[in-house]
C-alpha positions in Angstrom: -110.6 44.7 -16.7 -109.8 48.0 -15.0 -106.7 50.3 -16.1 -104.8 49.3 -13.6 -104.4 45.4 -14.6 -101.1 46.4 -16.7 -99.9 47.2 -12.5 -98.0 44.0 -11.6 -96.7 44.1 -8.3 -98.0 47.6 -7.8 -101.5 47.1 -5.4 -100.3 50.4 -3.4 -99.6 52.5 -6.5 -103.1 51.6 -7.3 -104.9 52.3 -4.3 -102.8 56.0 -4.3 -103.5 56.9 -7.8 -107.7 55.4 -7.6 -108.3 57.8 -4.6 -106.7 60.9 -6.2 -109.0 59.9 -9.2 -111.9 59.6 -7.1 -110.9 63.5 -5.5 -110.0 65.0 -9.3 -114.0 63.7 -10.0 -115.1 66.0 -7.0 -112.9 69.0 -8.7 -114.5 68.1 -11.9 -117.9 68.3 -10.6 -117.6 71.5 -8.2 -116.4 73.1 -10.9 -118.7 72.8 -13.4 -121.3 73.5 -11.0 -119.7 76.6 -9.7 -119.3 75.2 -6.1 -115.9 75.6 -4.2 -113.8 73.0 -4.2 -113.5 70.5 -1.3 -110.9 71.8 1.7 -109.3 68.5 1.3 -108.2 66.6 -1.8 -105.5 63.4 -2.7 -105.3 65.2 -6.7 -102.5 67.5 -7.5 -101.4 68.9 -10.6 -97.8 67.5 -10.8 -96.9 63.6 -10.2 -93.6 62.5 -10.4 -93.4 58.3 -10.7 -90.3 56.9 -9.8 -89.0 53.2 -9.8 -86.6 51.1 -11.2 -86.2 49.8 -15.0 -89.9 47.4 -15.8 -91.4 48.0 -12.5 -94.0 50.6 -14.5 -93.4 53.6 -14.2 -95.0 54.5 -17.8 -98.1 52.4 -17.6 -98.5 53.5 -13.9 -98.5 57.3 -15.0 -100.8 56.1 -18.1 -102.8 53.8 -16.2 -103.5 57.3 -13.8 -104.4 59.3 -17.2 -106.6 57.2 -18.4 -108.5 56.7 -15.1 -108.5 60.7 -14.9 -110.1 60.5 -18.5 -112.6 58.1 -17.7 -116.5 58.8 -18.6 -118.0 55.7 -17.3 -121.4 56.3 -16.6 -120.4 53.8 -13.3 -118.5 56.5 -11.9 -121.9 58.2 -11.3 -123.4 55.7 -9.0 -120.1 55.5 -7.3 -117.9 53.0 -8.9 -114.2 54.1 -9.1 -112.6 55.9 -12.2 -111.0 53.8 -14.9 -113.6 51.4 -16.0 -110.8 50.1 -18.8 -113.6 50.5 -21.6 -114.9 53.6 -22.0 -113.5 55.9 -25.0 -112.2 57.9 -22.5 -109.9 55.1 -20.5 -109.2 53.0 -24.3 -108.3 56.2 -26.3 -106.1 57.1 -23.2 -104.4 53.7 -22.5 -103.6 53.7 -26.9 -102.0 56.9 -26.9 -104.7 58.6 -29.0 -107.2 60.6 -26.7 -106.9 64.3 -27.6 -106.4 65.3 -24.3 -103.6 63.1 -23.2 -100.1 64.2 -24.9 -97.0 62.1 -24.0 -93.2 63.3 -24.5 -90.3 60.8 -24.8 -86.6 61.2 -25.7 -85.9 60.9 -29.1 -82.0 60.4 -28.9 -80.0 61.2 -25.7 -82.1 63.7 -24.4 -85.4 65.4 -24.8 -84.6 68.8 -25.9 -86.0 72.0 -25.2 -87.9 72.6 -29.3 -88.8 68.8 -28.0 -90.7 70.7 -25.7 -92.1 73.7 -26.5 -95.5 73.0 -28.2 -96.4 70.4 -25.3 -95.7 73.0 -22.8 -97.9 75.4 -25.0 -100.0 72.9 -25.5 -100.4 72.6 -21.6 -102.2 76.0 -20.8 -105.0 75.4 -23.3 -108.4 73.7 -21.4 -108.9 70.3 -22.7 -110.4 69.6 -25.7 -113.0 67.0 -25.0 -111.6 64.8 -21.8 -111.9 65.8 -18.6 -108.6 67.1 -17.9 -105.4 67.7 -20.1 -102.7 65.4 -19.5 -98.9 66.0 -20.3 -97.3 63.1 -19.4 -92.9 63.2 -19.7 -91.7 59.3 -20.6 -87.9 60.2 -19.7 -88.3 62.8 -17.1 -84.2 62.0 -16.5 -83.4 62.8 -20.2 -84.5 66.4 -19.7 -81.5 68.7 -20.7 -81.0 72.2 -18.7 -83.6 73.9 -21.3 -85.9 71.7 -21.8 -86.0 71.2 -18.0 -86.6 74.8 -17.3 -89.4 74.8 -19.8 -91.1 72.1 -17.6 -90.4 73.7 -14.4 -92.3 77.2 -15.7 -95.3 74.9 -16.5 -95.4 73.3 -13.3 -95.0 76.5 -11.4 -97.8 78.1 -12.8 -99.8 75.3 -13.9 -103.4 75.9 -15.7 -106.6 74.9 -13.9 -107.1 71.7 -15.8 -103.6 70.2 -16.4 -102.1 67.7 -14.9 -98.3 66.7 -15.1 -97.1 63.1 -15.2 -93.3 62.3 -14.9 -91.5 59.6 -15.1 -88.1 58.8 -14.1 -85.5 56.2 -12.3 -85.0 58.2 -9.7 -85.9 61.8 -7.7 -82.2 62.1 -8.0 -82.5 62.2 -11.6 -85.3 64.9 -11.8 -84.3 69.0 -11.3 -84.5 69.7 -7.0 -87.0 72.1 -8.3 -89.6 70.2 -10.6 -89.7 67.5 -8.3 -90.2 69.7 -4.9 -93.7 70.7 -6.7 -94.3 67.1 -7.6 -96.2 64.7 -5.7 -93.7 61.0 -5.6 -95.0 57.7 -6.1 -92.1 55.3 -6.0 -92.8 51.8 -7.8 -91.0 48.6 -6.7 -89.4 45.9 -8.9 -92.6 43.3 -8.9 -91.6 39.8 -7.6 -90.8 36.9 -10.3 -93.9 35.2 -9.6 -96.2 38.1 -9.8 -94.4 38.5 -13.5 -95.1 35.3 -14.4 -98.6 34.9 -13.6 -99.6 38.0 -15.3 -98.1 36.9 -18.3 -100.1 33.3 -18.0 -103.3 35.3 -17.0 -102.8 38.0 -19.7 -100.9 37.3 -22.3 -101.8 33.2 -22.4 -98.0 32.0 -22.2 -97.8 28.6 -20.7 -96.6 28.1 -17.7 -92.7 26.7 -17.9 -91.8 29.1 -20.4 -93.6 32.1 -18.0 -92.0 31.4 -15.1 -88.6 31.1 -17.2 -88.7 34.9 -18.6 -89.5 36.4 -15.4 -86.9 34.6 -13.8 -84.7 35.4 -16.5 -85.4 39.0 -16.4 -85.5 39.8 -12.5 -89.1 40.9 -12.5 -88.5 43.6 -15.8 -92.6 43.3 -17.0 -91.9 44.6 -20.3 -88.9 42.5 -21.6 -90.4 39.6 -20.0 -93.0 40.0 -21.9 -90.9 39.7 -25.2 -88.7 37.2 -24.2 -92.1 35.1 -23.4 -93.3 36.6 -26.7 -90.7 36.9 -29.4 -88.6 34.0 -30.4 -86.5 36.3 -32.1 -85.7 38.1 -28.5 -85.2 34.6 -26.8 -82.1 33.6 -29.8 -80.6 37.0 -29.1 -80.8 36.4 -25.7 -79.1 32.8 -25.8 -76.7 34.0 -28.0 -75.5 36.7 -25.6 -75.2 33.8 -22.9 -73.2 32.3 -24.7 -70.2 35.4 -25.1 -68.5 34.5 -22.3 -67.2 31.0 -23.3 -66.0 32.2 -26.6 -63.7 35.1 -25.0 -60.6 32.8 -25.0 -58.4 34.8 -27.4 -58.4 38.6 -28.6 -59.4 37.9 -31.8 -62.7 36.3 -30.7 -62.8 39.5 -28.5 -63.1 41.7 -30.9 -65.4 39.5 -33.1 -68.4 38.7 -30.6 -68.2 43.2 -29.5 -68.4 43.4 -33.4 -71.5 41.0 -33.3 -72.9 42.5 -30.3 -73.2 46.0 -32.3 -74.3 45.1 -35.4 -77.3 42.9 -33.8 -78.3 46.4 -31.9 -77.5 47.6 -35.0 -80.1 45.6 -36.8 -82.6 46.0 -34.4 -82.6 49.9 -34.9 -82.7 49.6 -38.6 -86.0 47.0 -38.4 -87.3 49.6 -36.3 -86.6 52.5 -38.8 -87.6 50.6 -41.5 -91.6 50.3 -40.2 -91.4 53.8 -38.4 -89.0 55.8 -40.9 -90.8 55.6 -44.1 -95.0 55.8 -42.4 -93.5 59.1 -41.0 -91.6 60.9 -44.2 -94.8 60.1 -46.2 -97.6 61.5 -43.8 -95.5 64.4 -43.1 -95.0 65.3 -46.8 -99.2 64.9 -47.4 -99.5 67.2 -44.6 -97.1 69.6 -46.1 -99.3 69.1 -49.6 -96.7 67.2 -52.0 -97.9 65.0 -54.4 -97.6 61.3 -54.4 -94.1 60.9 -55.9 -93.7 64.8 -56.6 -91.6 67.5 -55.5 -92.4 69.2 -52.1 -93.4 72.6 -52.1 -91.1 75.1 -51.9 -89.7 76.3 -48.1 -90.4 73.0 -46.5 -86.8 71.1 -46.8 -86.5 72.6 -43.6 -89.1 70.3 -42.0 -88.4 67.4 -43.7 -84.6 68.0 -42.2 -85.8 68.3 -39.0 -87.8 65.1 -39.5 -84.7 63.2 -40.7 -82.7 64.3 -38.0 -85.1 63.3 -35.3 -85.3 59.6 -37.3 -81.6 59.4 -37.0 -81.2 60.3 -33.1 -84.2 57.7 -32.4 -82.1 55.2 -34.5 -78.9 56.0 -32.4 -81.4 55.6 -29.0 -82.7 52.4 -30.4 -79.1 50.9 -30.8 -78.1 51.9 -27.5 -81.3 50.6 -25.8 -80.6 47.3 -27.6 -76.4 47.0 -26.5 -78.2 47.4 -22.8 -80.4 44.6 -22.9 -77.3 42.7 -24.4 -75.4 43.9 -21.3 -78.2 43.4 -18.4 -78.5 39.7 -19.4 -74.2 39.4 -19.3 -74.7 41.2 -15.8 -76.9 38.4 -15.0 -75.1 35.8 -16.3 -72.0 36.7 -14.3 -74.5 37.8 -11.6 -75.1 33.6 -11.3 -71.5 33.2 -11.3 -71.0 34.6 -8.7 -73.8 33.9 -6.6 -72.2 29.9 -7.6 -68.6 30.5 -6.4 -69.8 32.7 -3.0 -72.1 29.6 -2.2 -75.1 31.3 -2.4 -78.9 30.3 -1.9 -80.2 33.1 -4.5 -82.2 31.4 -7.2 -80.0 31.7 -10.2 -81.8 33.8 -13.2 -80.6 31.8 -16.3 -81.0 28.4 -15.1 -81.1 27.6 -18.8 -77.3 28.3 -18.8 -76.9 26.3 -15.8 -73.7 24.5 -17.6 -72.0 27.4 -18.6 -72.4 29.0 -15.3 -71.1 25.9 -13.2 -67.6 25.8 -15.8 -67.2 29.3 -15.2 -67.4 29.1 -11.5 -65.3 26.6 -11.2 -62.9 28.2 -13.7 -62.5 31.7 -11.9 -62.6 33.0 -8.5 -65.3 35.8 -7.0 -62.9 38.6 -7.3 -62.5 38.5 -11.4 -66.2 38.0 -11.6 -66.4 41.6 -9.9 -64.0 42.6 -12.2 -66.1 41.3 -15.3 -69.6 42.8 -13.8 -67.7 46.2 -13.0 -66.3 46.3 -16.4 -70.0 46.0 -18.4 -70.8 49.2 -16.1 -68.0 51.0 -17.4 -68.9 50.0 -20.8 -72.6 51.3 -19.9 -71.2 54.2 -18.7 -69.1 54.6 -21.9 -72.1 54.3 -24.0 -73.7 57.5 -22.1 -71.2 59.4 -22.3 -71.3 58.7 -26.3 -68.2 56.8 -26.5 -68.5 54.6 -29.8 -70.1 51.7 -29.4 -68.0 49.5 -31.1 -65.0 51.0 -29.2 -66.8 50.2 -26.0 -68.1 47.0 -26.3 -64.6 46.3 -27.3 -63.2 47.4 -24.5 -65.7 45.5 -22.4 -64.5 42.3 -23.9 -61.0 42.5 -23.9 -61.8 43.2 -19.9 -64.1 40.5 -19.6 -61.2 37.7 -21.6 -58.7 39.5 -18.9 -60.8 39.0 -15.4 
């Protein structure tokens, strides 16, 4: 196993990102023997990985970490960097090398006091890896401070750090972080290159493999928990199953209530095994008791702690409504794909019923209509419209055609 198994789909990512490891050895290694570096390297101190949602992006740019990281005794006879089990490429890939510090957005954006210790923390020489590693999750969720903290660091970067960022798009990234930024753009991997990695490493049998990759389009990470999670697979079918119930404004209203309060429920599991771990290490760190009072001038942390908790639990709600309304644009995706005629393999062909009644109970142009209204309502949700108001909305649309 190598650090770049996680890949899928991604064999020219890997061949990019395996020869600029190869070139940040040589850097390594003329350096510490106080030789000039070669004229010519493929290593830069700024990557910006690009890519659409589940094609990687993350694991790509922590895949490259780790490989950077790696203290394989191999590398020394010539075998390529990230080995996948040395402490450098495992403590890497976990999120727990010293030298490897990752930044994701909490709520809606990453904000700029988000920021500031990581950028700190990027002029200081690594600790014990090879190289320190600040690698930006939502690179698009960036606000105009927090942004301009980054671009600083990546102007005037320090000898040993490298930047990894992450994002949809270059659009989506400052003109000026990403003109010092060298792009890898990932593409969606194909269904069947989903589905065998999920046979081959997660042991998921074949039918039901093959059935979440369809299903998701080639998205590696919720295929993965819809092959994974039968809790993901009910929410899923239950979702499917919205648009046959939308026959009168009351049930409108009734499955957008249900669609929040299952998002709902999924941020308060998550803040329920995250929350209450984090309030209690933070007060040991800050020297209270078990049970006892905190010392005096730290309710200011603790605030700042409980604020974070509750924009991650907004995130977490949102995140979960889109999942809901990716599989609806799928659904009505298949619709349409049924009415125009189409030879495109249908995605939920464990809906096959419900898609062939709604074909033949509409007409292309209000299935437009219904996809273009779930953007809206995605594009409601950004702009921090209430989600209840929006899914509403959405609905109500959706009943209308």
């Amino acid at each position: 196993m190598t650090v770049w198994d996680d890949l899928v789909g991604q064999e020219r990512v890997s061949e990019v990102l395996t020869a600029a490891a190869r070139d940040a050895d040589a850097l390594v290694t003329a350096a510490a023997a106080d030789r000039p570096p070669p004229e010519t390297s493929k290593m830069t101190h700024a990557w910006l990985f690009t890519g659409p949602p589940g094609a990687g992006r993350n694991q790509a740019a922590r895949a490259f970490a780790a490989a950077l990281q790696c203290v394989s005794p191999d590398r020394a006879l010539g075998g390529a960097p990230g080995c996948g089990f040395c402490d450098g490429c495992h403590t890497a890939l976990v999120g727990t090398h010293a030298d490897v510090n990752s930044v994701a957005a909490v709520g809606a954006e990453i904000l700029v006091k988000d920021m500031r210790d990581t950028v700190r923390k990027s002029y200081t020489a690594p600790a014990t890896g090879r190289w320190q590693i600040i690698l930006v999750e939502d690179a698009e969720r960036l606000n105009e401070k927090s942004a301009n903290a980054v671009l600083k660091a990546v102007e005037e970067p320090a000898p040993r750090t490298v930047w990894l960022l992450c994002a949809p798009s270059v659009e989506d990234v400052l003109p000026t972080i990403r003109s010092r930024c060298r792009h890898l753009n990932l593409t969606t991997p194909s269904v069947q290159a989903v589905a065998d990695m999920l046979v081959r490493r997660e042991g998921i049998e074949p039918e039901v493999a093959a059935s979440a990759a369809r299903a998701t389009q080639g998205h590696v990470d919720r295929a993965r928990r819809l092959a994974t999670d039968p809790a993901a697979r009910a929410r899923r079918a239950a979702v499917l199953k919205l648009p046959l119930r939308l026959d009168e404004i009351g049930a409108c209203l009734k499955a957008a209530q249900e669609l929040v309060d299952a998002a709902a429920e999924d941020a308060k599991q998550l803040a329920e095994e995250t929350d209450g771990k984090e309030t209690e290490e933070l007060k040991a760190a800050l020297g209270a008791a078990e049970g006892g009072r905190l010392p005096r001038g730290t309710a200011g942390v603790m605030k700042d702690l409980e604020d974070m908790q509750k924009r991650r639990r907004t995130r977490t709600q949102r995140d979960s409504l889109d999942v809901a309304l990716t599989d609806l644009t799928g659904f009505y995706r298949d619709v349409l794909a049924l009415q125009l005629g189409s030879r495109v393999a249908i995605a939920n062909g464990d809906a096959e019923e419900a898609l062939e009644r709604l074909a033949r109970a509409g007409s292309p142009e209000g299935t437009l209509r219904r996809i273009e209204a779930i953007a809206a309502c995605r594009d409601a949700l950004d702009r921090n419209v209430a989600p209840l108001l929006a899914v509403e909305a959405m609905t109500m649309a959706l009943r209308a055609g």
